[in-house]
N, CA and C atoms as an extended XYZ file, in Angstrom:
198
Properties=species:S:1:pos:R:3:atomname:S:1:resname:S:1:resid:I:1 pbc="F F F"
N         0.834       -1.165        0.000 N   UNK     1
C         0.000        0.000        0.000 CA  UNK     1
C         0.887        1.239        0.000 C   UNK     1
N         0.579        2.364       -0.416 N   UNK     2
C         1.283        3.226       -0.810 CA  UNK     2
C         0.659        4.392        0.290 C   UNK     2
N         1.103        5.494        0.801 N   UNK     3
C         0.533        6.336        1.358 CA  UNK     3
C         0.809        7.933        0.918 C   UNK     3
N        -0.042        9.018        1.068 N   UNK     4
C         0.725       10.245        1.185 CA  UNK     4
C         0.817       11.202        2.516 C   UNK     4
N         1.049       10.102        3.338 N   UNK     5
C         1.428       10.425        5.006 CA  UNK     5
C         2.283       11.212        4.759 C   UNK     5
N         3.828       11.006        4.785 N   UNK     6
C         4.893       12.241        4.405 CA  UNK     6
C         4.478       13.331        3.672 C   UNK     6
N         4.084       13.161        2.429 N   UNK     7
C         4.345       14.126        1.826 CA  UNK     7
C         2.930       15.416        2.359 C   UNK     7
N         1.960       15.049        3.180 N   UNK     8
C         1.056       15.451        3.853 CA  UNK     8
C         1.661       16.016        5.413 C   UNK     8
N         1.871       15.636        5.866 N   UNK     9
C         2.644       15.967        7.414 CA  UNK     9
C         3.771       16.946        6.686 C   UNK     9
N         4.671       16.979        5.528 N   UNK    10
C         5.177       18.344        5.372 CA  UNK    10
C         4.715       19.401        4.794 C   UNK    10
N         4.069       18.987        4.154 N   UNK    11
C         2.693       19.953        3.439 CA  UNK    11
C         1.900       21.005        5.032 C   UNK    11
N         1.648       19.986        5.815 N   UNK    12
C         0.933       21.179        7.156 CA  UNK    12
C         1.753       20.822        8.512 C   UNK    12
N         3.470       20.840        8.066 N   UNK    13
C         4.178       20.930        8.955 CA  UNK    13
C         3.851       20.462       10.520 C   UNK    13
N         3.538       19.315        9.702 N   UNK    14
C         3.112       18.355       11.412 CA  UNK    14
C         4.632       16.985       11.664 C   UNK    14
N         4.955       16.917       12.780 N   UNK    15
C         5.582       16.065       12.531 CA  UNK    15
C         5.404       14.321       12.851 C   UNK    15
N         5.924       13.378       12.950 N   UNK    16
C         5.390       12.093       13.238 CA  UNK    16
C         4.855       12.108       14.593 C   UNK    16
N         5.370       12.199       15.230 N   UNK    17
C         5.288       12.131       16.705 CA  UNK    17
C         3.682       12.964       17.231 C   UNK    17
N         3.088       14.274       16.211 N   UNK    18
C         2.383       15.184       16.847 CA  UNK    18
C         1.580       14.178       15.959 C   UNK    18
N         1.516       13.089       15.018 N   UNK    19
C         0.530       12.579       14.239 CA  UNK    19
C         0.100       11.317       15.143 C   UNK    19
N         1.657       10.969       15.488 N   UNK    20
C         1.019        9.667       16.331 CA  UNK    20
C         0.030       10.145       17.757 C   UNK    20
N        -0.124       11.496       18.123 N   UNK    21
C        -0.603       11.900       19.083 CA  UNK    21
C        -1.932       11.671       18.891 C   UNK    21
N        -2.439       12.705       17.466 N   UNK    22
C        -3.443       13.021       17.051 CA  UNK    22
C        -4.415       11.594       16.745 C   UNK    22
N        -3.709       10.755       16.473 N   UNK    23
C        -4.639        9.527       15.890 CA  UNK    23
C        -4.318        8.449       16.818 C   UNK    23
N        -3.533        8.043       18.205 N   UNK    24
C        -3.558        7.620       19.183 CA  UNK    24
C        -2.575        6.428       18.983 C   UNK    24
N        -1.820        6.525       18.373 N   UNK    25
C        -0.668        5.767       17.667 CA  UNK    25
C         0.749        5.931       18.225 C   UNK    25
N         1.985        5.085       18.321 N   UNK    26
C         3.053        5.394       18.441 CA  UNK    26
C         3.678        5.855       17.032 C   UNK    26
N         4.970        6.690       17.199 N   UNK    27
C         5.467        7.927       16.237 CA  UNK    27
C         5.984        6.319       15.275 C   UNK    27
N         6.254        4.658       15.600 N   UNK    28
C         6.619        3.904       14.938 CA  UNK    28
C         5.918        3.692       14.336 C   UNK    28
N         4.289        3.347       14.535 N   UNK    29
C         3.181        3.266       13.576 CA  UNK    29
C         3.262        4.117       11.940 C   UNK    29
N         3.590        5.341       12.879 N   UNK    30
C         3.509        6.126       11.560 CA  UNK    30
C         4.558        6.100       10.566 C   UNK    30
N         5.803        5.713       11.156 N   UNK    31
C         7.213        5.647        9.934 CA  UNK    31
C         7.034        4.292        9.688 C   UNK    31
N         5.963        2.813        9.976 N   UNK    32
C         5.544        2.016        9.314 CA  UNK    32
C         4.664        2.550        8.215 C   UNK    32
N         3.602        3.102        8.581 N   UNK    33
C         2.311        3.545        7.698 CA  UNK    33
C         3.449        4.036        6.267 C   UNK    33
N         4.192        4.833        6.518 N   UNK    34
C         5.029        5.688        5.691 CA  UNK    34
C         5.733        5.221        4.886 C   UNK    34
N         5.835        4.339        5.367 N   UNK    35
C         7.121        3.205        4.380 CA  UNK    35
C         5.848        2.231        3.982 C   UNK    35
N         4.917        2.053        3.614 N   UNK    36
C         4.062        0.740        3.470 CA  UNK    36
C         4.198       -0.329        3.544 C   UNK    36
N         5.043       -0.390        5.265 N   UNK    37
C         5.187       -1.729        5.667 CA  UNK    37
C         4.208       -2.069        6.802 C   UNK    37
N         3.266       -1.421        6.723 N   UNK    38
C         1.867       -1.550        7.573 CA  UNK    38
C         0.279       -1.128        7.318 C   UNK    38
N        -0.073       -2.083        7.398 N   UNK    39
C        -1.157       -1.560        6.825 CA  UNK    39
C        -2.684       -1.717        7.775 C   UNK    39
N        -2.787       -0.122        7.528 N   UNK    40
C        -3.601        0.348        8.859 CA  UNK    40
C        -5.076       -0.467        9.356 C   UNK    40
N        -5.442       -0.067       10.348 N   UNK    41
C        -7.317       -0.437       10.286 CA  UNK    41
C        -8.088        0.338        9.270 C   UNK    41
N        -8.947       -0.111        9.159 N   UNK    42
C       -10.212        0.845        8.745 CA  UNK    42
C       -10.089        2.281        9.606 C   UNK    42
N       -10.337        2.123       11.453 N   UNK    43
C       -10.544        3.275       11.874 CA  UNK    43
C        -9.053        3.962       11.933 C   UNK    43
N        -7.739        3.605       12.056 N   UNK    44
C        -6.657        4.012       11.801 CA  UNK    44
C        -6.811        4.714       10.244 C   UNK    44
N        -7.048        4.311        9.553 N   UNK    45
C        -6.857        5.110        7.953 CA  UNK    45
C        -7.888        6.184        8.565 C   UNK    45
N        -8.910        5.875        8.932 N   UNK    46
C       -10.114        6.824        8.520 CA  UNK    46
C        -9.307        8.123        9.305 C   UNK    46
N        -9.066        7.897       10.743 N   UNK    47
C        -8.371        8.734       11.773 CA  UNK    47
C        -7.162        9.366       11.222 C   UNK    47
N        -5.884        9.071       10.156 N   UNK    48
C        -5.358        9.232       10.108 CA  UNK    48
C        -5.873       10.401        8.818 C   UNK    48
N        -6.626       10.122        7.685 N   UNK    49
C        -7.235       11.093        6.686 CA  UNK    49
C        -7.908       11.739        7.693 C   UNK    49
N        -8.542       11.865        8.513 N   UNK    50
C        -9.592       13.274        9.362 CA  UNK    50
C        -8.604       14.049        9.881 C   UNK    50
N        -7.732       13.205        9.925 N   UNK    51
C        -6.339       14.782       10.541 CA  UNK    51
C        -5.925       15.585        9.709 C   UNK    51
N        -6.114       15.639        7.904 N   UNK    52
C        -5.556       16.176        7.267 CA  UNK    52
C        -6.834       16.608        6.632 C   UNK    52
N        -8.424       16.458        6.996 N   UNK    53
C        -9.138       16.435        6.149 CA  UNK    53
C        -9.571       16.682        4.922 C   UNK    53
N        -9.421       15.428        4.475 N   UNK    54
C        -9.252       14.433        3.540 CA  UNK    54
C        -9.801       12.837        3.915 C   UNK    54
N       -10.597       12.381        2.896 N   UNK    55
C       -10.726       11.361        2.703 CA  UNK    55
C       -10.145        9.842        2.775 C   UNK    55
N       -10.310        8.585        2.850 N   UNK    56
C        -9.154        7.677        2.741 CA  UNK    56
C        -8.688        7.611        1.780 C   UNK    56
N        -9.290        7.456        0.730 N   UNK    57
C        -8.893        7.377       -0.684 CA  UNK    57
C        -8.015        8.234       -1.016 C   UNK    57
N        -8.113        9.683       -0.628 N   UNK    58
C        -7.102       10.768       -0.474 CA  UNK    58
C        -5.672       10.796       -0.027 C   UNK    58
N        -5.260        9.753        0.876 N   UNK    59
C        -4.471        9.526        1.181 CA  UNK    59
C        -3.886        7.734        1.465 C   UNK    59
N        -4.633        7.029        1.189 N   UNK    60
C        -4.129        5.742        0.910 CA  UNK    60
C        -3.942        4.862       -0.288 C   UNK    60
N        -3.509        4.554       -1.360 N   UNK    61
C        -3.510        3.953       -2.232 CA  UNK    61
C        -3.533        2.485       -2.171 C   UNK    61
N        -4.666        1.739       -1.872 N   UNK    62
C        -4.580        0.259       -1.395 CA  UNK    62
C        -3.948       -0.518       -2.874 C   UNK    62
N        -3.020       -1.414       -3.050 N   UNK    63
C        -2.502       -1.913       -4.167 CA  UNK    63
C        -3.382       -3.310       -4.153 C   UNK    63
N        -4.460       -3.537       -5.185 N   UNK    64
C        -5.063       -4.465       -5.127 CA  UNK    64
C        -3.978       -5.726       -6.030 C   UNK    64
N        -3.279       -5.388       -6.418 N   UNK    65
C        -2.275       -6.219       -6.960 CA  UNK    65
C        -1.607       -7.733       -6.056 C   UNK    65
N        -1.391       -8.652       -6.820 N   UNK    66
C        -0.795       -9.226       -5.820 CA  UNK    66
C         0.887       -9.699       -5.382 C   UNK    66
């Protein structure tokens, strides 16, 4: 899965740590999410797009590929 976590958190100068706050996560969650070596919940994605509001789709690219 692909994300635009980074390039979003520098866009409104948030950093990992104030994201993992906001969505109730450790700052590791998020440099997983970031690297798409994790792949979130439903309410984790949803939580993580309402912080930037934006949509999931807006910010997750699920790779239906296999």
């Amino acid at each position: 899965m692909k994300t635009r976590i980074k390039e979003l958190r520098a866009a409104h100068g948030v950093t990992q740590e104030e994201l993992a706050k906001r969505v109730g996560v450790r700052r590791e969650t998020i440099v997983y999410l970031e690297k798409g070596k994790y792949n979130p919940s439903l309410q984790l994605a949803h939580d993580v797009a309402r912080s930037f509001k934006l949509s999931i789709e807006e910010v997750f690219k699920f790779d239906a590929g296999g």
